[in-house]
MARMI-729718 format. One record per residue (C-alpha): residue number from 1; residue in one letter; x, z, y. Coordinates in nm, 3 decimals, decimal comma. Each point is the difference from the previous one (the first is absolute). Layout:
<nodes>
[NUM "A" [X Z Y]],
...
</nodes>
This chain:
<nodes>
[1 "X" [3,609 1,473 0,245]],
[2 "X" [-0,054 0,352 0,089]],
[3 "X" [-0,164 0,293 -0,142]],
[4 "X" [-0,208 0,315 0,123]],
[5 "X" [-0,168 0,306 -0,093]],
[6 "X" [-0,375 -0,026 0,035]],
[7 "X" [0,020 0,358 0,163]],
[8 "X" [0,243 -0,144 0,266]],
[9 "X" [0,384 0,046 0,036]],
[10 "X" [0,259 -0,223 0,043]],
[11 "X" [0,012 -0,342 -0,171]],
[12 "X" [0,261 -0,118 -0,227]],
[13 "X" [0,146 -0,317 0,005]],
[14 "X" [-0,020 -0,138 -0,401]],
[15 "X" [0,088 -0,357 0,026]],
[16 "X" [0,061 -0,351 0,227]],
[17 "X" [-0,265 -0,201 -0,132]],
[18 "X" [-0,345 -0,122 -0,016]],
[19 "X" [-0,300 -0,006 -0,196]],
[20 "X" [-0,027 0,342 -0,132]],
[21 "X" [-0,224 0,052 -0,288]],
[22 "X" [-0,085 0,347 -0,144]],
[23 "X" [0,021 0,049 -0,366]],
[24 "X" [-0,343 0,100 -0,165]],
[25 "X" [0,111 0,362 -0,064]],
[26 "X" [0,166 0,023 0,376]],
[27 "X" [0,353 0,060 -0,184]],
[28 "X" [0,173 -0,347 0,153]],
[29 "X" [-0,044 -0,241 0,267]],
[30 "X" [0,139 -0,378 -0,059]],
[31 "X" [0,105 -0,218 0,277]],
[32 "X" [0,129 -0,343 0,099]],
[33 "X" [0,320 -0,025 0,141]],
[34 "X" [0,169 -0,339 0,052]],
[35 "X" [-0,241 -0,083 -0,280]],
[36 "X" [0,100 0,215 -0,216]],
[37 "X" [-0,213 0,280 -0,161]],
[38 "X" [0,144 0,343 0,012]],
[39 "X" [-0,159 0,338 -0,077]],
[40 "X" [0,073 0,381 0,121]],
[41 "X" [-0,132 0,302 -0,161]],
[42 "X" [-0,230 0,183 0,269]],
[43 "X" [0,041 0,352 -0,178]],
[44 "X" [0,415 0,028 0,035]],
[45 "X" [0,076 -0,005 0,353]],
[46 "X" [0,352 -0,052 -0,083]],
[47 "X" [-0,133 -0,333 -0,240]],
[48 "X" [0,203 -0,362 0,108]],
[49 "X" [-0,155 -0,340 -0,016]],
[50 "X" [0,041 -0,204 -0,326]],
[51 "X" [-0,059 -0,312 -0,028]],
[52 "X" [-0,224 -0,139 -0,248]],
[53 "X" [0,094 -0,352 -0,071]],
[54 "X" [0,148 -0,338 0,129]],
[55 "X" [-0,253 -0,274 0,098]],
[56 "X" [0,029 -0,263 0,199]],
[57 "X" [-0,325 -0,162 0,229]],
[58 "X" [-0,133 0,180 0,276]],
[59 "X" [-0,190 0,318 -0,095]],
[60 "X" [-0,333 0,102 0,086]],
[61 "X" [-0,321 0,252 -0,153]],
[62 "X" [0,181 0,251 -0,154]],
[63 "X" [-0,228 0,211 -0,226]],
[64 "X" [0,030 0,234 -0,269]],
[65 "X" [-0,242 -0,034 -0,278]],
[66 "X" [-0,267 0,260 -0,034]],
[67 "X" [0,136 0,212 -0,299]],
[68 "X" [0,391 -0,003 0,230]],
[69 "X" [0,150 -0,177 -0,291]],
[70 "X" [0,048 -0,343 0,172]],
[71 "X" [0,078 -0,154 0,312]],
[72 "X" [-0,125 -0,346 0,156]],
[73 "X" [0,060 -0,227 0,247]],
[74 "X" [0,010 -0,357 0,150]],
[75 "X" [0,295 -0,168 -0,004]],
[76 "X" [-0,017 -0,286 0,247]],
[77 "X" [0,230 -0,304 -0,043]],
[78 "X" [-0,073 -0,285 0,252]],
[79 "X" [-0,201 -0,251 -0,153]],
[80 "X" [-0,106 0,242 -0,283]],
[81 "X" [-0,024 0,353 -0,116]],
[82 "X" [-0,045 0,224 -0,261]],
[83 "X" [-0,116 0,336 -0,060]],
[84 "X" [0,221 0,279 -0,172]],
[85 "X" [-0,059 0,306 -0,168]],
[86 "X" [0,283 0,260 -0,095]],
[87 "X" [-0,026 0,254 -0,282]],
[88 "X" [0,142 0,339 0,079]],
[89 "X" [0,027 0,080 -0,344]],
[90 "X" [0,229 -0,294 -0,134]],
[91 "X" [0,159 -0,100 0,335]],
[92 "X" [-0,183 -0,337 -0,073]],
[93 "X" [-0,115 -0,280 0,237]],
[94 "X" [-0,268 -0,245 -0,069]],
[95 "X" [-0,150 -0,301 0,198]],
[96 "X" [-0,382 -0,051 -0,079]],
[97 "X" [-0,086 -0,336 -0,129]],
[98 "X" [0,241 -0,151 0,255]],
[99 "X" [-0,057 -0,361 0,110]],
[100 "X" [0,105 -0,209 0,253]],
[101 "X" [-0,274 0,117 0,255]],
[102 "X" [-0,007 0,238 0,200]],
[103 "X" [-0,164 0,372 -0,118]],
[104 "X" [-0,071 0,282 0,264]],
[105 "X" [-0,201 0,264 0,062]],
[106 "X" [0,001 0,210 -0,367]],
[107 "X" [-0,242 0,280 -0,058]],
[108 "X" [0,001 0,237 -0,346]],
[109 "X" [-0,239 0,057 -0,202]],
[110 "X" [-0,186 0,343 0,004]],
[111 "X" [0,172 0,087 -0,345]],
[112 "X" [0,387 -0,131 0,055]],
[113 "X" [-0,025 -0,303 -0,246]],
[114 "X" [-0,069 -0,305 0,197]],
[115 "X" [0,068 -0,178 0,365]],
[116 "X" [-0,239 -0,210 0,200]],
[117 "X" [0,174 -0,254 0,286]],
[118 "X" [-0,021 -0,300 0,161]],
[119 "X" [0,130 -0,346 -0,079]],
[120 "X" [0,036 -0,241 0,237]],
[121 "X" [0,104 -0,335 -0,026]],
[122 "X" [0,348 -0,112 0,254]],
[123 "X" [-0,085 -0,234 0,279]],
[124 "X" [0,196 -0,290 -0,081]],
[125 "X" [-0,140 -0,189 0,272]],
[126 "X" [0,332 0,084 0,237]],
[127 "X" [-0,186 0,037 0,316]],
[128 "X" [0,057 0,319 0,163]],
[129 "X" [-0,215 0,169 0,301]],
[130 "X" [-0,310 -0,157 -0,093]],
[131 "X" [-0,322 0,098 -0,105]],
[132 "X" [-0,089 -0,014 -0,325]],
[133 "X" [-0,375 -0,075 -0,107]],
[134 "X" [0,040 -0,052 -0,339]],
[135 "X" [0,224 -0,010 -0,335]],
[136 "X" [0,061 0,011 -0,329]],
[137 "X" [-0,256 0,289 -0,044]],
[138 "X" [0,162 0,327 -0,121]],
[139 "X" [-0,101 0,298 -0,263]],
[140 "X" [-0,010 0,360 -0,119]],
[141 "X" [0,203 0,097 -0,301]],
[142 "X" [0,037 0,247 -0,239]],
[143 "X" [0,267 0,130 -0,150]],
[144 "X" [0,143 0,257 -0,290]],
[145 "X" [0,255 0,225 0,185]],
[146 "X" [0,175 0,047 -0,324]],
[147 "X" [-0,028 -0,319 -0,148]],
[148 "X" [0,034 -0,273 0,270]],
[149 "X" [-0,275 -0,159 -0,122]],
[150 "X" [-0,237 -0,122 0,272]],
[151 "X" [-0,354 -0,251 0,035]],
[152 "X" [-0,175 -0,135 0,302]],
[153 "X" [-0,379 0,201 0,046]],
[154 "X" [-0,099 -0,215 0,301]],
[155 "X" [0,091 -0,305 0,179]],
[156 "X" [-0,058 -0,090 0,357]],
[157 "X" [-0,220 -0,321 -0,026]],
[158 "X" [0,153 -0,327 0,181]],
[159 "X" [-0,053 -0,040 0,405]],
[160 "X" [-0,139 0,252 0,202]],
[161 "X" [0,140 0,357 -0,079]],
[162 "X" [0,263 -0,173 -0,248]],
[163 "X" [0,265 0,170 0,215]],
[164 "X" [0,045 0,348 0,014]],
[165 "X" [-0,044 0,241 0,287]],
[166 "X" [0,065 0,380 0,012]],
[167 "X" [-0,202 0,249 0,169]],
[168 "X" [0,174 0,192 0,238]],
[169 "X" [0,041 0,306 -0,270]],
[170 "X" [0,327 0,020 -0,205]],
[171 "X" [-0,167 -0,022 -0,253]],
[172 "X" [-0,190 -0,349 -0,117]],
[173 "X" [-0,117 0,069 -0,340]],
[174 "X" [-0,211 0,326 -0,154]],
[175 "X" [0,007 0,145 -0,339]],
[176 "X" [-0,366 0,134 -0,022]],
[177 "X" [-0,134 0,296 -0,288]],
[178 "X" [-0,201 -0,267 -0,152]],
[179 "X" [0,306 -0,251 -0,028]],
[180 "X" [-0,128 -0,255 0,229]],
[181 "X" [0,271 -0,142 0,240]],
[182 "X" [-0,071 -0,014 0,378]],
[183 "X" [0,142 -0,221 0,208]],
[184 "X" [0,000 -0,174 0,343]],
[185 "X" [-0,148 -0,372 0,005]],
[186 "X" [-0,069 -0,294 0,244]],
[187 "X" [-0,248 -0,194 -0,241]],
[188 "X" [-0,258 -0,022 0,248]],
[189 "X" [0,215 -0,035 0,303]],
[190 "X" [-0,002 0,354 0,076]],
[191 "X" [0,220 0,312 -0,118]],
[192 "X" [-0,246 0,146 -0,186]],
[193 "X" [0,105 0,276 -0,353]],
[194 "X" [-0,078 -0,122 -0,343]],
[195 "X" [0,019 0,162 -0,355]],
[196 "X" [0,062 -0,161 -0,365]],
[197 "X" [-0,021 0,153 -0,316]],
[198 "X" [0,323 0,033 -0,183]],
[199 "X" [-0,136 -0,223 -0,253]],
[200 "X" [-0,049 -0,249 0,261]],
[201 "X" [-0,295 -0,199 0,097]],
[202 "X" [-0,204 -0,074 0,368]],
[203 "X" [0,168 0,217 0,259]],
[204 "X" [-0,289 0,233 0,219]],
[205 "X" [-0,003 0,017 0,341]],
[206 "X" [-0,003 0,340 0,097]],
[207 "X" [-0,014 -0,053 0,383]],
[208 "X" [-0,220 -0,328 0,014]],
[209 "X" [-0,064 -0,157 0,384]],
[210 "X" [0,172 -0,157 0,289]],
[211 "X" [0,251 0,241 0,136]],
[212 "X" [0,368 0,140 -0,098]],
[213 "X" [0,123 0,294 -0,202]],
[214 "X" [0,310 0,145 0,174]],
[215 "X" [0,136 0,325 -0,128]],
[216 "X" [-0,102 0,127 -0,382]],
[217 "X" [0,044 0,326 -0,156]],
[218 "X" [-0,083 0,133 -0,332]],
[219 "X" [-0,161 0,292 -0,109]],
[220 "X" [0,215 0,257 -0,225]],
[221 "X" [-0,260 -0,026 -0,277]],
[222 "X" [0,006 -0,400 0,006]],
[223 "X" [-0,332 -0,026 0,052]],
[224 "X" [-0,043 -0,074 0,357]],
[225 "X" [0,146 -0,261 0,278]],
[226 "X" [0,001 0,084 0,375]],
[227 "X" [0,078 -0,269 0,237]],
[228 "X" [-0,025 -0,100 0,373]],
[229 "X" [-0,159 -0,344 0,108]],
[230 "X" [-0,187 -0,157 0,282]],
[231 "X" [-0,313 0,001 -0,199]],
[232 "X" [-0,300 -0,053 0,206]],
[233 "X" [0,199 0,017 0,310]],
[234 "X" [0,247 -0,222 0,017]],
[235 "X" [0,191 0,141 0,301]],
[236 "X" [0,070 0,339 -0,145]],
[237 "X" [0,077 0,128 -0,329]],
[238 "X" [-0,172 0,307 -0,186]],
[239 "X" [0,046 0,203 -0,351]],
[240 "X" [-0,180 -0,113 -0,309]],
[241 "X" [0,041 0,104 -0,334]],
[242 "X" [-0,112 -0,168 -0,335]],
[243 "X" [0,009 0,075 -0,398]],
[244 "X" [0,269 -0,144 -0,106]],
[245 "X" [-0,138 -0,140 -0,332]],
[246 "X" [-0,279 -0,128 0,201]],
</nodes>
């Protein structure tokens, strides 16, 4: 991991690692390395690595809450996983609602206090390589960052689109300004984005019709999706963009 002047010179060499993430207020960048989180201050050029914590699993979306005061991430452990969030303030780790699925993909909430991610089931079936059509459906939950304390606000429904399938973005899931969740889902047999209230209920399809959304990106103000899809031309793929609380 290196670092540059935006007005050019040479870089300097901060870290071996992965998976940088810049702090809200552009003071530190975390990073994975070996699975491990470790931050450097960005504003002392003569600042060494620390490391945060010791976790085991294998790590992946490393984010820093809104307000800088927290970091998450996904902590993937074979047949299950769980999702983590470290306090800088009290050195303190905590796994939200942790089960014996496995949760990926967590998003903040605009205001610091809550997590949104993805729980899926484990395929137990012990068939590798194949396709998979269907399974025990999964779900979007919610959880208090400082707390723990999480609930399901939508569940796939059984058969088609019961398993999950990410867009192409790294990022699946979509905090909106009206605190509606959007996410990617096969119910109708095609990758198409939906969005559920936080208080649950019939997820909307924001993109309804028979093609595929491929890469997603989110407005700064949280109000608007862009995405690319083969929508009315299946061959190619073009730029939409859609209100994100529909």
């Amino acid at each position: 991991i290196w670092i540059v002047s935006a007005g050019g010179g040479n870089a300097r060499k901060l870290a071996d690692g992965r998976m940088p993430a810049i702090s809200p207020d552009g003071a530190t960048v975390a990073y994975l390395d070996k699975d491990q989180i470790w931050t450097v201050n960005l504003r002392d050029a003569a600042a060494k690595p620390t490391q945060l914590l010791h976790t085991r699993g294998r790590l992946a979306s490393l984010a820093w809450s809104p307000d800088g005061k927290y970091i998450s991430f996904a902590s993937g452990r074979g047949d299950h996983g769980f999702i983590g969030v470290y306090s800088a303030a009290d050195h303190a780790l905590r796994y939200l609602d942790p089960s014996t699925e496995i949760d990926r993909d967590p998003i903040w909430s605009p205001d610091s206090h809550s997590i949104a991610f993805v729980r899926i089931p484990p395929d137990t079936s012990g068939v590798e390589f194949k396709p998979r059509r269907t399974a025990q459906p999964w779900s979007i939950i919610v959880a208090d960052a400082a707390t723990g304390a999480g609930h399901a606000v939508w569940h796939a429904h059984d058969g088609q689109g019961s398993v999950f399938h990410d867009t192409e973005a790294d990022q699946q899931l979509y905090w909106t300004a009206g605190n509606h969740i959007v996410f990617p889902w096969e119910g109708t047999g095609w990758l198409n984005l939906y969005s559920v209230d936080l208080n649950g209920g019939t997820a909307t399809d924001l993109t309804p019709g028979n093609f595929e959304v491929d890469y997603v990106a989110f407005s700064k103000d949280r109000r608007t999706l862009a995405y690319s899809s083969n929508q009315d031309d299946i061959d190619r793929r073009h730029l939409w963009q859609v209100a994100a609380d529909g």
